[in-house]
DSSP file (Angstrom, degrees, kcal/mol; ACC not computed):
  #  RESIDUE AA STRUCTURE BP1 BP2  ACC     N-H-->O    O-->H-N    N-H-->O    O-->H-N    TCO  KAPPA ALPHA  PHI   PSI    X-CA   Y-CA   Z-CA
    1    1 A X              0   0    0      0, 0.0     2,-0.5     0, 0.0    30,-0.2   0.000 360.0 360.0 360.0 132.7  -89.1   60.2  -31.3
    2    2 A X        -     0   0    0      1,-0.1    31,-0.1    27,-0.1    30,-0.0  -0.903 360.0 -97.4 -99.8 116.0  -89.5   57.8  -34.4
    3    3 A X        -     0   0    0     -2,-0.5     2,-0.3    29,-0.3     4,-0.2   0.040  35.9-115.0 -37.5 131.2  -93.1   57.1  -35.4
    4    4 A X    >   -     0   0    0     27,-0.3     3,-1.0     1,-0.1    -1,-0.1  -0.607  41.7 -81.8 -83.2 129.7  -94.7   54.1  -34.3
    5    5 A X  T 3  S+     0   0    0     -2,-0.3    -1,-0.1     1,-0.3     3,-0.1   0.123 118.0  27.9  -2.0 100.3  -95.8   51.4  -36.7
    6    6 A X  T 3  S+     0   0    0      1,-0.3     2,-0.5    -3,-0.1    -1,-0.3   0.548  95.5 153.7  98.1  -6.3  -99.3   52.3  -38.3
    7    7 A X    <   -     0   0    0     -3,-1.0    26,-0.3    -4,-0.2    -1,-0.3  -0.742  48.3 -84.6-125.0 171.7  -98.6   56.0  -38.0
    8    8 A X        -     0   0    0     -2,-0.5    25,-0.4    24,-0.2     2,-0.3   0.318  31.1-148.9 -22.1 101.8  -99.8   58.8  -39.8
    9    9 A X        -     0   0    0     23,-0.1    44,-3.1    42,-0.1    45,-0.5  -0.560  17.2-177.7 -91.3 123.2  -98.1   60.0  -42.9
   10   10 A X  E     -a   54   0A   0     23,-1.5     2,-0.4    -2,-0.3    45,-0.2  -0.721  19.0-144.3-102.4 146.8  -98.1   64.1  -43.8
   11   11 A X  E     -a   55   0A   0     43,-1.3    45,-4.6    -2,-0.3     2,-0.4  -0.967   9.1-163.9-109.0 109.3  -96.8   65.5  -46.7
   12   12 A X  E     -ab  56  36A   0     23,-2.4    25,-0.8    -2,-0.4     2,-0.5  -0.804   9.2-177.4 -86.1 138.9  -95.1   69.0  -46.1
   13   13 A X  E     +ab  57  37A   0     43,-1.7    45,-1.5    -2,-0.4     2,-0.3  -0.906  31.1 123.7-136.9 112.9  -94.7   70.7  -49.6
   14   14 A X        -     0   0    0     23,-2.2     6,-0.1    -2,-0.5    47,-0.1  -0.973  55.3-139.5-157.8 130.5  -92.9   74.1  -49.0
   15   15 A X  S    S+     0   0    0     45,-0.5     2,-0.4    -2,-0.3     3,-0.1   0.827  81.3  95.4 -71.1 -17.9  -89.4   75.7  -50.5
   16   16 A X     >  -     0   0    0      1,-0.2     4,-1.1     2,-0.1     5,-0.1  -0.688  60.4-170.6 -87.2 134.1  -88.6   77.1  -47.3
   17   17 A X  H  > S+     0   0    0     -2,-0.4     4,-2.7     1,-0.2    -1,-0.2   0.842  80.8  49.2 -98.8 -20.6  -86.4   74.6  -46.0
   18   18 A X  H  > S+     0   0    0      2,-0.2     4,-1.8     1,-0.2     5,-0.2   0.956 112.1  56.3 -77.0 -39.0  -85.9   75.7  -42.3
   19   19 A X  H >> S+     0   0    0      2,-0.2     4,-1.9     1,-0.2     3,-1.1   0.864 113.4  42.1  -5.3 -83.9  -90.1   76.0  -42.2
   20   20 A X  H 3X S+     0   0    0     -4,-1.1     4,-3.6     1,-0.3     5,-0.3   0.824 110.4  53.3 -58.4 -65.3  -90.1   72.5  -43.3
   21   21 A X  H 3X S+     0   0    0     -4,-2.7     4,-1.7     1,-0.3    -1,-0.3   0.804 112.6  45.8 -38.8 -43.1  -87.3   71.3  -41.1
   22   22 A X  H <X S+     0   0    0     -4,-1.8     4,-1.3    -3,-1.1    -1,-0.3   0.938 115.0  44.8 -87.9 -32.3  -89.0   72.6  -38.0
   23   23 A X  H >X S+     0   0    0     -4,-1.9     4,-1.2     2,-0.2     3,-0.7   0.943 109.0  53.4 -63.7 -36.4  -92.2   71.4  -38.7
   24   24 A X  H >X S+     0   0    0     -4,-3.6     4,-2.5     1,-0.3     3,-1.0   0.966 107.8  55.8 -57.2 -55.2  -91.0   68.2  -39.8
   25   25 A X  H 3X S+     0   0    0     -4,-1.7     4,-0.8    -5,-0.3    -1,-0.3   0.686 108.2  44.2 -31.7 -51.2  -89.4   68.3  -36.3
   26   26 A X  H << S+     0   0    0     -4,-1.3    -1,-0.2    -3,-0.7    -2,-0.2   0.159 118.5  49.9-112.0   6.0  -92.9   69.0  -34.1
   27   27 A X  H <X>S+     0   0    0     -4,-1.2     5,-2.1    -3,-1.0     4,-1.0   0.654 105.8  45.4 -58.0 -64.8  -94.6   66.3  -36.2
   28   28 A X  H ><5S+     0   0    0     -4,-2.5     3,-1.3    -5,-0.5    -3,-0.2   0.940 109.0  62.3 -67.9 -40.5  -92.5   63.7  -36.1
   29   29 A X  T 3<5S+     0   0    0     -4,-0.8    -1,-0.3    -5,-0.4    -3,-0.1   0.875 103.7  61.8 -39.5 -45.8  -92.4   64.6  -31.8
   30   30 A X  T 345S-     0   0    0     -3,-0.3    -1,-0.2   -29,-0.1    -2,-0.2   0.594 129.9 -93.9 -65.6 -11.2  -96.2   63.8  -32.1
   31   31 A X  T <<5S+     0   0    0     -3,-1.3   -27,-0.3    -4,-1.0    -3,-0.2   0.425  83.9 136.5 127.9 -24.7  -96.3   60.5  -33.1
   32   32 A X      < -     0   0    0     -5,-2.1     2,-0.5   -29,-0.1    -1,-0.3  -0.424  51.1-138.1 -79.2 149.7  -96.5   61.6  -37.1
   33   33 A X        -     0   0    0    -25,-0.4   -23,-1.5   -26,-0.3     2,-0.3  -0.843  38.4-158.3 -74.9 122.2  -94.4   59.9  -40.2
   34   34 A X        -     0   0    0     -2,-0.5     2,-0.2   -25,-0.2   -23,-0.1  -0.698  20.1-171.8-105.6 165.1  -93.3   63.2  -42.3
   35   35 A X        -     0   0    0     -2,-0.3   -23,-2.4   -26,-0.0     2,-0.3  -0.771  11.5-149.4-143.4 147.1  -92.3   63.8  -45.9
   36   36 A X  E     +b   12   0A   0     -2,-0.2     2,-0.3   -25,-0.2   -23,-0.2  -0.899  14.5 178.2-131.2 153.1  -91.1   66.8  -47.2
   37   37 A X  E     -b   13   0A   0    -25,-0.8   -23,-2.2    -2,-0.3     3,-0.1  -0.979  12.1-175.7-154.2 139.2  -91.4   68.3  -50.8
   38   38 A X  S    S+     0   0    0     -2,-0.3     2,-0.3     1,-0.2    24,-0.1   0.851  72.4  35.6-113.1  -9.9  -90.0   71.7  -52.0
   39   39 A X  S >  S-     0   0    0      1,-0.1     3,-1.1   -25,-0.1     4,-0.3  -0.789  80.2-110.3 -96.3  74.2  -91.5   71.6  -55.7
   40   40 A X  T 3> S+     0   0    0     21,-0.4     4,-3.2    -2,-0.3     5,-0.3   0.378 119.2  53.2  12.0 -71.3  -94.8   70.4  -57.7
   41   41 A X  T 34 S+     0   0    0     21,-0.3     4,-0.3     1,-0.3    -1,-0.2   0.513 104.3  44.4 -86.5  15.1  -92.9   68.1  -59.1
   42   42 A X  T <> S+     0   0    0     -3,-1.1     4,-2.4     2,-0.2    -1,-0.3   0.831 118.7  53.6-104.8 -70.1  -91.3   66.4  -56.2
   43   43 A X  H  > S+     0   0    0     -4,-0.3     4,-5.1     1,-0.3     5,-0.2   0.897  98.5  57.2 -68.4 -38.4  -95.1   66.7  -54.8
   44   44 A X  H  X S+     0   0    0     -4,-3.2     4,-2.0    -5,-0.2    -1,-0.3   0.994 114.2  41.6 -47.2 -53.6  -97.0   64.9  -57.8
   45   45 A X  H  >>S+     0   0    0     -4,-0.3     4,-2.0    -5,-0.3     5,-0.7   0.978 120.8  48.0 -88.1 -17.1  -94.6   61.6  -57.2
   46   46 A X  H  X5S+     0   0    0     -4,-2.4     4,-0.8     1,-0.2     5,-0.2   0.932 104.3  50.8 -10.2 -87.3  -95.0   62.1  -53.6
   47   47 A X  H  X5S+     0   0    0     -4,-5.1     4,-1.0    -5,-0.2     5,-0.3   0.763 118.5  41.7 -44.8 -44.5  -98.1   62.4  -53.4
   48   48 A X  H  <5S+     0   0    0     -4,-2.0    -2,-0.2    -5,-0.2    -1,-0.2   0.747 126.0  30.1 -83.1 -24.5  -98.5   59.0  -55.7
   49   49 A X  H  <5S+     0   0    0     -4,-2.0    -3,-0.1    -5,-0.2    -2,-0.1   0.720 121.8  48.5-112.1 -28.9  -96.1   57.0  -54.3
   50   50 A X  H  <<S-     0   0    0     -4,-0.8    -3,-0.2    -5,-0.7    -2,-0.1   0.981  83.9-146.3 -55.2 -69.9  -96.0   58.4  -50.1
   51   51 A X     <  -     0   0    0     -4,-1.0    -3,-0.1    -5,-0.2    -4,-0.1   0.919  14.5-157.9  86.5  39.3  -99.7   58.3  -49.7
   52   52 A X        -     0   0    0     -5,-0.3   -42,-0.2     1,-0.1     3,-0.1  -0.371  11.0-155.2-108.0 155.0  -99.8   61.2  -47.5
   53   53 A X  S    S+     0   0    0    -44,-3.1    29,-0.6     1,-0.3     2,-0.2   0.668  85.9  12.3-100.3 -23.5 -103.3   61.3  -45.2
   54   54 A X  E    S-ac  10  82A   0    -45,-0.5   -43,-1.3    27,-0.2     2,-0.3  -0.878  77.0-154.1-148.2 177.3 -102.9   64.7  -44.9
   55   55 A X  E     -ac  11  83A   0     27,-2.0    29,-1.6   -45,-0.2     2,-0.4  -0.951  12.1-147.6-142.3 157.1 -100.7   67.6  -46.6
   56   56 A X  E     -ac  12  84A   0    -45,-4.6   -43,-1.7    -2,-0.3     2,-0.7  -0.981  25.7-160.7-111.1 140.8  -99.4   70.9  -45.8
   57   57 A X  E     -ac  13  85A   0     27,-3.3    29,-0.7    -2,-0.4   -43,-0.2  -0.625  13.7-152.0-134.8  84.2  -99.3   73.0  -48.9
   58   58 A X        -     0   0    0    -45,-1.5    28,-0.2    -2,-0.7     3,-0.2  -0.091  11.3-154.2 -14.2 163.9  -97.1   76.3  -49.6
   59   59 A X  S    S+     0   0    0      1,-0.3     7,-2.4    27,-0.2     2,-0.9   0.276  86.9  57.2-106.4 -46.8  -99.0   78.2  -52.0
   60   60 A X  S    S+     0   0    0      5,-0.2   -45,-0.5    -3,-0.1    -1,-0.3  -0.828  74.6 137.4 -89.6 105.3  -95.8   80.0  -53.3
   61   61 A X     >  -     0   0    0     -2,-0.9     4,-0.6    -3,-0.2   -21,-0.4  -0.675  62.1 -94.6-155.6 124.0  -93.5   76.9  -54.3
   62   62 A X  T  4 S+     0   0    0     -2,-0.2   -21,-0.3     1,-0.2    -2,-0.0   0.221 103.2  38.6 -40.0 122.9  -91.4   76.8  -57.4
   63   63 A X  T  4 S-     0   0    0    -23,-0.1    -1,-0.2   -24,-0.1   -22,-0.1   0.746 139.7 -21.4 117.2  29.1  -93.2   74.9  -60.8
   64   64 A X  T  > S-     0   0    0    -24,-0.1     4,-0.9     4,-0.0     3,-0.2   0.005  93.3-120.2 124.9 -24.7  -97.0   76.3  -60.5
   65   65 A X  H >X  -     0   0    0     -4,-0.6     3,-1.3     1,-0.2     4,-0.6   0.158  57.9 -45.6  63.8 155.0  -97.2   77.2  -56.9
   66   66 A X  H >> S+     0   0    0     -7,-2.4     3,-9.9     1,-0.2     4,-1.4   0.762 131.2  68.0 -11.9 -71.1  -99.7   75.5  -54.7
   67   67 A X  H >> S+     0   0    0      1,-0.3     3,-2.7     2,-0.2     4,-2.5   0.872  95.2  61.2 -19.4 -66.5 -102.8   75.8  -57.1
   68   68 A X  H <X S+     0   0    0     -3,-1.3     4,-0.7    -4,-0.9    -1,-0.3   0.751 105.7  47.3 -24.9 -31.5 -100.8   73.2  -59.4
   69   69 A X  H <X S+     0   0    0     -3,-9.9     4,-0.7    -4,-0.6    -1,-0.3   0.351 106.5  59.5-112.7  -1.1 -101.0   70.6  -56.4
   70   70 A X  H <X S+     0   0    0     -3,-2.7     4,-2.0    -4,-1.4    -1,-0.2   0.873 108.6  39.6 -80.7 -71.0 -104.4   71.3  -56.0
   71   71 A X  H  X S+     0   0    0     -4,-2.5     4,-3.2     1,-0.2    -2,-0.2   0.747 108.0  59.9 -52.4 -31.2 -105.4   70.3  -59.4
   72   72 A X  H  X S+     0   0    0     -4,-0.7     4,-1.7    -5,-0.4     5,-0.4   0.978 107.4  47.5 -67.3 -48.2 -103.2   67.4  -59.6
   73   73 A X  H  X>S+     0   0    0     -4,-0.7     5,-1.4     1,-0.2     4,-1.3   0.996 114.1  48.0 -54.9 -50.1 -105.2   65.9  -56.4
   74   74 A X  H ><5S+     0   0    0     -4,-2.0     3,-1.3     4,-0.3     5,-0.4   0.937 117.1  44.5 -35.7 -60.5 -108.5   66.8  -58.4
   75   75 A X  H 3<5S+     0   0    0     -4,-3.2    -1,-0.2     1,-0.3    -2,-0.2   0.810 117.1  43.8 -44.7 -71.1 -106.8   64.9  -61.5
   76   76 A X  H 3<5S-     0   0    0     -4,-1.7    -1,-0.3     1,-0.1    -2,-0.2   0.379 115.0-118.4-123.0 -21.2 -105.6   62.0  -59.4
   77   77 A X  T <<5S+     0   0    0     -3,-1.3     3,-0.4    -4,-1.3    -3,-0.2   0.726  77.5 126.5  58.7  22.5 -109.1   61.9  -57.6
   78   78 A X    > < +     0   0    0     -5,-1.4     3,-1.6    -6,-0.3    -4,-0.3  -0.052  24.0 125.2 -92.6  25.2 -107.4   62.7  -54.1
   79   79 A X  T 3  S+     0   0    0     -6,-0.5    -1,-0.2    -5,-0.4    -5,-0.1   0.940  71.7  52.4 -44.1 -48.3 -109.7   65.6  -53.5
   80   80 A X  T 3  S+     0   0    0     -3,-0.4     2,-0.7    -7,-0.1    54,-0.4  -0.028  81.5 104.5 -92.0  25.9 -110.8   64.0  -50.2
   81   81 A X  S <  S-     0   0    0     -3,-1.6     2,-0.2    52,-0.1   -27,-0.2  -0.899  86.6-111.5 -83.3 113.0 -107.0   63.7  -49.2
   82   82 A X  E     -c   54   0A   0     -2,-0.7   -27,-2.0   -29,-0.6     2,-0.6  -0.294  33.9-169.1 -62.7 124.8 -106.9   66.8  -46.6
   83   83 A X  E     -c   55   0A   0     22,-0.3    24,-3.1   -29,-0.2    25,-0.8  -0.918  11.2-167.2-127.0 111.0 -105.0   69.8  -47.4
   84   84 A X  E     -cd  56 108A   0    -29,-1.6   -27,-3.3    -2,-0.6     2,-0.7  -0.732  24.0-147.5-100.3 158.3 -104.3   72.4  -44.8
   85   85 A X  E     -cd  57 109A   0     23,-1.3    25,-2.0    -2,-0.4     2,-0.5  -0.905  13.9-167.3-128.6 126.6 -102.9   75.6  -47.0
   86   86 A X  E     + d   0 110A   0     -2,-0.7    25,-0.3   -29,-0.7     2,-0.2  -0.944  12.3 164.0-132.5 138.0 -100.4   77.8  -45.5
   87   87 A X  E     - d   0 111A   0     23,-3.4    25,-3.9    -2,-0.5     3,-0.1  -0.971  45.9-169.6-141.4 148.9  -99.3   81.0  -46.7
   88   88 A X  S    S+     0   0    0     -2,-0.2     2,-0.6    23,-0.2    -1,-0.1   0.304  81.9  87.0-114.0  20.2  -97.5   84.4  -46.2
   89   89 A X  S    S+     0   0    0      1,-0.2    -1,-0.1     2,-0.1   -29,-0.0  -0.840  96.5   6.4 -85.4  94.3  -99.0   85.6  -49.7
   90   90 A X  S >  S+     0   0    0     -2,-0.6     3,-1.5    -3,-0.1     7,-0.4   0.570  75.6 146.6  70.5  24.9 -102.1   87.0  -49.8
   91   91 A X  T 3  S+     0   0    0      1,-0.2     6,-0.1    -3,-0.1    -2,-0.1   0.793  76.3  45.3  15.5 -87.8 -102.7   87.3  -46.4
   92   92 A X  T 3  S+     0   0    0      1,-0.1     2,-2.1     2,-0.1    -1,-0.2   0.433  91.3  94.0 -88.3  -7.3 -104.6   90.3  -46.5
   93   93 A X    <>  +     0   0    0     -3,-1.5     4,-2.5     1,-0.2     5,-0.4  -0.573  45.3 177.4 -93.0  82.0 -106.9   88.9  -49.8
   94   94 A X  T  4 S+     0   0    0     -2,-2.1    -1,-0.2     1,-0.2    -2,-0.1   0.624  83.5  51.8 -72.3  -1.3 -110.1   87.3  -48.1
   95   95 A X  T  > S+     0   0    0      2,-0.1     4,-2.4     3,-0.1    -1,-0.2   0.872 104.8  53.9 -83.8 -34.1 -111.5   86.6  -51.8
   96   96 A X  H >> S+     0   0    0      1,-0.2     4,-1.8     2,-0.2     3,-0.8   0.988 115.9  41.7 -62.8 -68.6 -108.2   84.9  -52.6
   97   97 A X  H 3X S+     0   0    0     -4,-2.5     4,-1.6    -7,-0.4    -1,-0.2   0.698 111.0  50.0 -72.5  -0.7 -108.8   82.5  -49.3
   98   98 A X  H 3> S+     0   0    0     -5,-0.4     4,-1.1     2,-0.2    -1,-0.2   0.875 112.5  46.6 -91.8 -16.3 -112.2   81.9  -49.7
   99   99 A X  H XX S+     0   0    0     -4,-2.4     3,-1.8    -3,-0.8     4,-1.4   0.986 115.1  55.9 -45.1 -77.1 -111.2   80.9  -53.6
  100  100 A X  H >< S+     0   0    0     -4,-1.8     3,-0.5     1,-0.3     6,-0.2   0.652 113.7  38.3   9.1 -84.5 -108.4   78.9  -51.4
  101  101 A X  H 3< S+     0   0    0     -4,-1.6    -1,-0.3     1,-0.3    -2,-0.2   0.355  94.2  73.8 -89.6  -2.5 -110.9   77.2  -49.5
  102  102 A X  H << S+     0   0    0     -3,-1.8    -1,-0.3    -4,-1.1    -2,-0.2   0.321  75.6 118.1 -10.1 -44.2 -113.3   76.5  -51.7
  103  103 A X  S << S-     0   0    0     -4,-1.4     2,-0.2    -3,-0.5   -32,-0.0  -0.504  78.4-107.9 -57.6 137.4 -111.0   73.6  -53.3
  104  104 A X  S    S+     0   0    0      1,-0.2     2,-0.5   -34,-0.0   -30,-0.2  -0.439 112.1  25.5 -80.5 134.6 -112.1   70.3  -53.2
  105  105 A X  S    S+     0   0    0      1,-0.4   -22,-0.3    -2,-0.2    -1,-0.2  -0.563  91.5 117.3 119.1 -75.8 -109.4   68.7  -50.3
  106  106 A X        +     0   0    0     -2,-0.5    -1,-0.4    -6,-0.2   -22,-0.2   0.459  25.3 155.9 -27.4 141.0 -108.8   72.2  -48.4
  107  107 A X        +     0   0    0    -24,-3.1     2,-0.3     1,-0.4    -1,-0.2   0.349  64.3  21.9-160.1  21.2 -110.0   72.1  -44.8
  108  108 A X  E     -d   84   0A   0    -25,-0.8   -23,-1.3     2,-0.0    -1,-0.4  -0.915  59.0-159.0-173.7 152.0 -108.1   74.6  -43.3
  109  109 A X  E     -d   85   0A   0     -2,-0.3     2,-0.4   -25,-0.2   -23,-0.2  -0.639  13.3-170.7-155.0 112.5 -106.0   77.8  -44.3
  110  110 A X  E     -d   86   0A   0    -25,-2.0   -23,-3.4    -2,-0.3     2,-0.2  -0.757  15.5-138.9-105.9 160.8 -103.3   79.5  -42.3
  111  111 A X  E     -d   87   0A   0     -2,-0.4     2,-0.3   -25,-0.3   -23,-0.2  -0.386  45.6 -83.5 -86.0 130.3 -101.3   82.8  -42.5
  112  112 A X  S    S+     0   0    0    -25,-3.9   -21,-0.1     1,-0.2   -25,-0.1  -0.869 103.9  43.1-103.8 170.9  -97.7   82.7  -41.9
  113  113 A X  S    S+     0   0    0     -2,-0.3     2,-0.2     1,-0.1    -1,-0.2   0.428  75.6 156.8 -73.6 130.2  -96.0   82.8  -39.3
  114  114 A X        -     0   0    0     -4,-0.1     2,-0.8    -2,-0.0    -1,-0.1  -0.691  44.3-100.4-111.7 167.8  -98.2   80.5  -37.3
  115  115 A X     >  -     0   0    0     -2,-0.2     4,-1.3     1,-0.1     3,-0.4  -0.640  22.3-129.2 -93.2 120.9  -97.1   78.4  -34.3
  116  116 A X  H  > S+     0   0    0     -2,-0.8     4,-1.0     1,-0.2    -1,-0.1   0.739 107.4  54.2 -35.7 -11.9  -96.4   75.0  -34.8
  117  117 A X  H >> S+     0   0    0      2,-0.2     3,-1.9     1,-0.2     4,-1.5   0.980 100.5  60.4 -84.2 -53.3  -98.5   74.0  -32.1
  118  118 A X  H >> S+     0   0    0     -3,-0.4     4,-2.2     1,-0.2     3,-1.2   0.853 111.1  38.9  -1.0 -88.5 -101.1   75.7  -33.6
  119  119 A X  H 3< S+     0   0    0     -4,-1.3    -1,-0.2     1,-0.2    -2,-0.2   0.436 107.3  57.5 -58.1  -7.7 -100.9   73.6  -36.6
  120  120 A X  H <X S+     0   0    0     -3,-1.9     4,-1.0    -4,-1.0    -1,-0.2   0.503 108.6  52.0-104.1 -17.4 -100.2   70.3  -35.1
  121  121 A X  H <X S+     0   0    0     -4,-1.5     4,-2.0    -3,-1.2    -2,-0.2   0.923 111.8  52.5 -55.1 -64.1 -103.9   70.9  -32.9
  122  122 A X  H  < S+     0   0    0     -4,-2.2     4,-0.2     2,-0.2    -2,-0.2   0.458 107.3  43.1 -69.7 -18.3 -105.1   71.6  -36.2
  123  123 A X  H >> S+     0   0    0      2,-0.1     4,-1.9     3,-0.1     3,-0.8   0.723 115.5  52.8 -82.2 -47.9 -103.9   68.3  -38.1
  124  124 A X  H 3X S+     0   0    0     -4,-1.0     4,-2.5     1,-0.2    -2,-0.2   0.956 109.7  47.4 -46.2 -36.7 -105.0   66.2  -35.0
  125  125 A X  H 3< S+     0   0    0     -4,-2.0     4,-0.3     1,-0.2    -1,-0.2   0.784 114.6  46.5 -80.0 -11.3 -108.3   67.8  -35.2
  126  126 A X  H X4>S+     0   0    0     -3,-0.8     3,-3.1     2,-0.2     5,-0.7   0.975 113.1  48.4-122.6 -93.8 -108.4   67.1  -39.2
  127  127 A X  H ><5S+     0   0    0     -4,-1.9     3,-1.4     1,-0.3     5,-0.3   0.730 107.7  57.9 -40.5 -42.0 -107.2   63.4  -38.8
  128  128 A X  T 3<5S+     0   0    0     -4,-2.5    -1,-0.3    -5,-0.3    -2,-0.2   0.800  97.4  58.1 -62.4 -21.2 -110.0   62.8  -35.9
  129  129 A X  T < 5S-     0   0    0     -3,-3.1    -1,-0.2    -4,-0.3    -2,-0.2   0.649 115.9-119.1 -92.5  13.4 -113.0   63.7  -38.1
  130  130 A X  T < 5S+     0   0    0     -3,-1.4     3,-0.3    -4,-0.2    -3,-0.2   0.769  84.8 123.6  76.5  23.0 -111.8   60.9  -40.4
  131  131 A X    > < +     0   0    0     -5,-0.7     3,-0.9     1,-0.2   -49,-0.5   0.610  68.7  67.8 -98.4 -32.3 -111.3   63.1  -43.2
  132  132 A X  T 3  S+     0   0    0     -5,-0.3     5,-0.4    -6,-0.3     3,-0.4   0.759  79.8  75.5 -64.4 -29.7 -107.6   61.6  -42.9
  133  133 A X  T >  S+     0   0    0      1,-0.3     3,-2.1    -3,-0.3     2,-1.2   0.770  74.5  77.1 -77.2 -16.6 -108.6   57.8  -43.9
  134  134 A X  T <  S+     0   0    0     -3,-0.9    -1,-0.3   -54,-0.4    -2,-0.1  -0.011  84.0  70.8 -70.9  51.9 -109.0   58.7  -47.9
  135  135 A X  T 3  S-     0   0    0     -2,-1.2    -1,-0.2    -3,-0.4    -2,-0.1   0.282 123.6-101.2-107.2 -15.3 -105.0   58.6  -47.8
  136  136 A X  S <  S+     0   0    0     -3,-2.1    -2,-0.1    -4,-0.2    -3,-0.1   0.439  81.3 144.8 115.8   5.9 -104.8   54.4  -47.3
  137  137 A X              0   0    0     -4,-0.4  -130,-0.1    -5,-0.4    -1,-0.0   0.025 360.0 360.0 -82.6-164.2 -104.2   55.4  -43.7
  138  138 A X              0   0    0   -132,-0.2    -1,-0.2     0, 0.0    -5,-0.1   0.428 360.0 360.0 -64.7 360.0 -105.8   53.0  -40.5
């Protein structure tokens, strides 16, 4: 299924590529425009030139790891761009995710492995509370 006109642009930024590929895959089935990014710095011009409405953000990704892409939205003034943060690093560290989520932008933080469905409930619900329009979107 190809996205319809007008819709909804994610940014995945993750090294793993088959991750990406399958999410990218149960997005784009919804209705969603994807992007993929496997670096910082592949997300920084993304991020600037994509527009993305919402992101999914690795924590562990070569060139700073997540954090980096965190600060760049701060820089950039894209705090209110929504950033769901997914990880299979520090898991078990509930000071580490409440730092996590605490960041301006965060609004959600999953553990790998999670089920795509899972996460694709959890960007719809995202996009609906209108937390999705600082991206340029409708």
């Amino acid at each position: 299924m190809e996205p319809s006109a007008g819709a909804r642009k994610i940014l995945i930024i993750d090294d793993d590529a088959s991750l990406c590929e399958v999410l990218g895959f149960a997005l784009k089935n919804e209705g969603f425009e994807v992007q993929g990014s496997e670096t910082v710095e592949q997300a920084r011009l993304k991020i600037v030139s994509y527009h993305p409405e919402l992101i999914i953000l690795d924590l562990v990704i070569p060139g700073g790891g997540g954090i980096e892409v965190l600060r760049f939205l701060e820089e950039q003034d894209l705090g209110a761009v929504p950033v769901i943060v997914i990880t299979g690093h520090y898991a078990d560290d509930p000071e580490y995710e409440a730092m996590i989520r605490g960041r301006p932008g965060v609004v959600d933080f999953l553990r790998k492995p999670f089920n795509p469905v899972h996460l694709t409930a959890r960007i719809h619900a995202h996009l609906r509370q209108g937390s999705g329009a600082a991206g340029g979107g409708p």
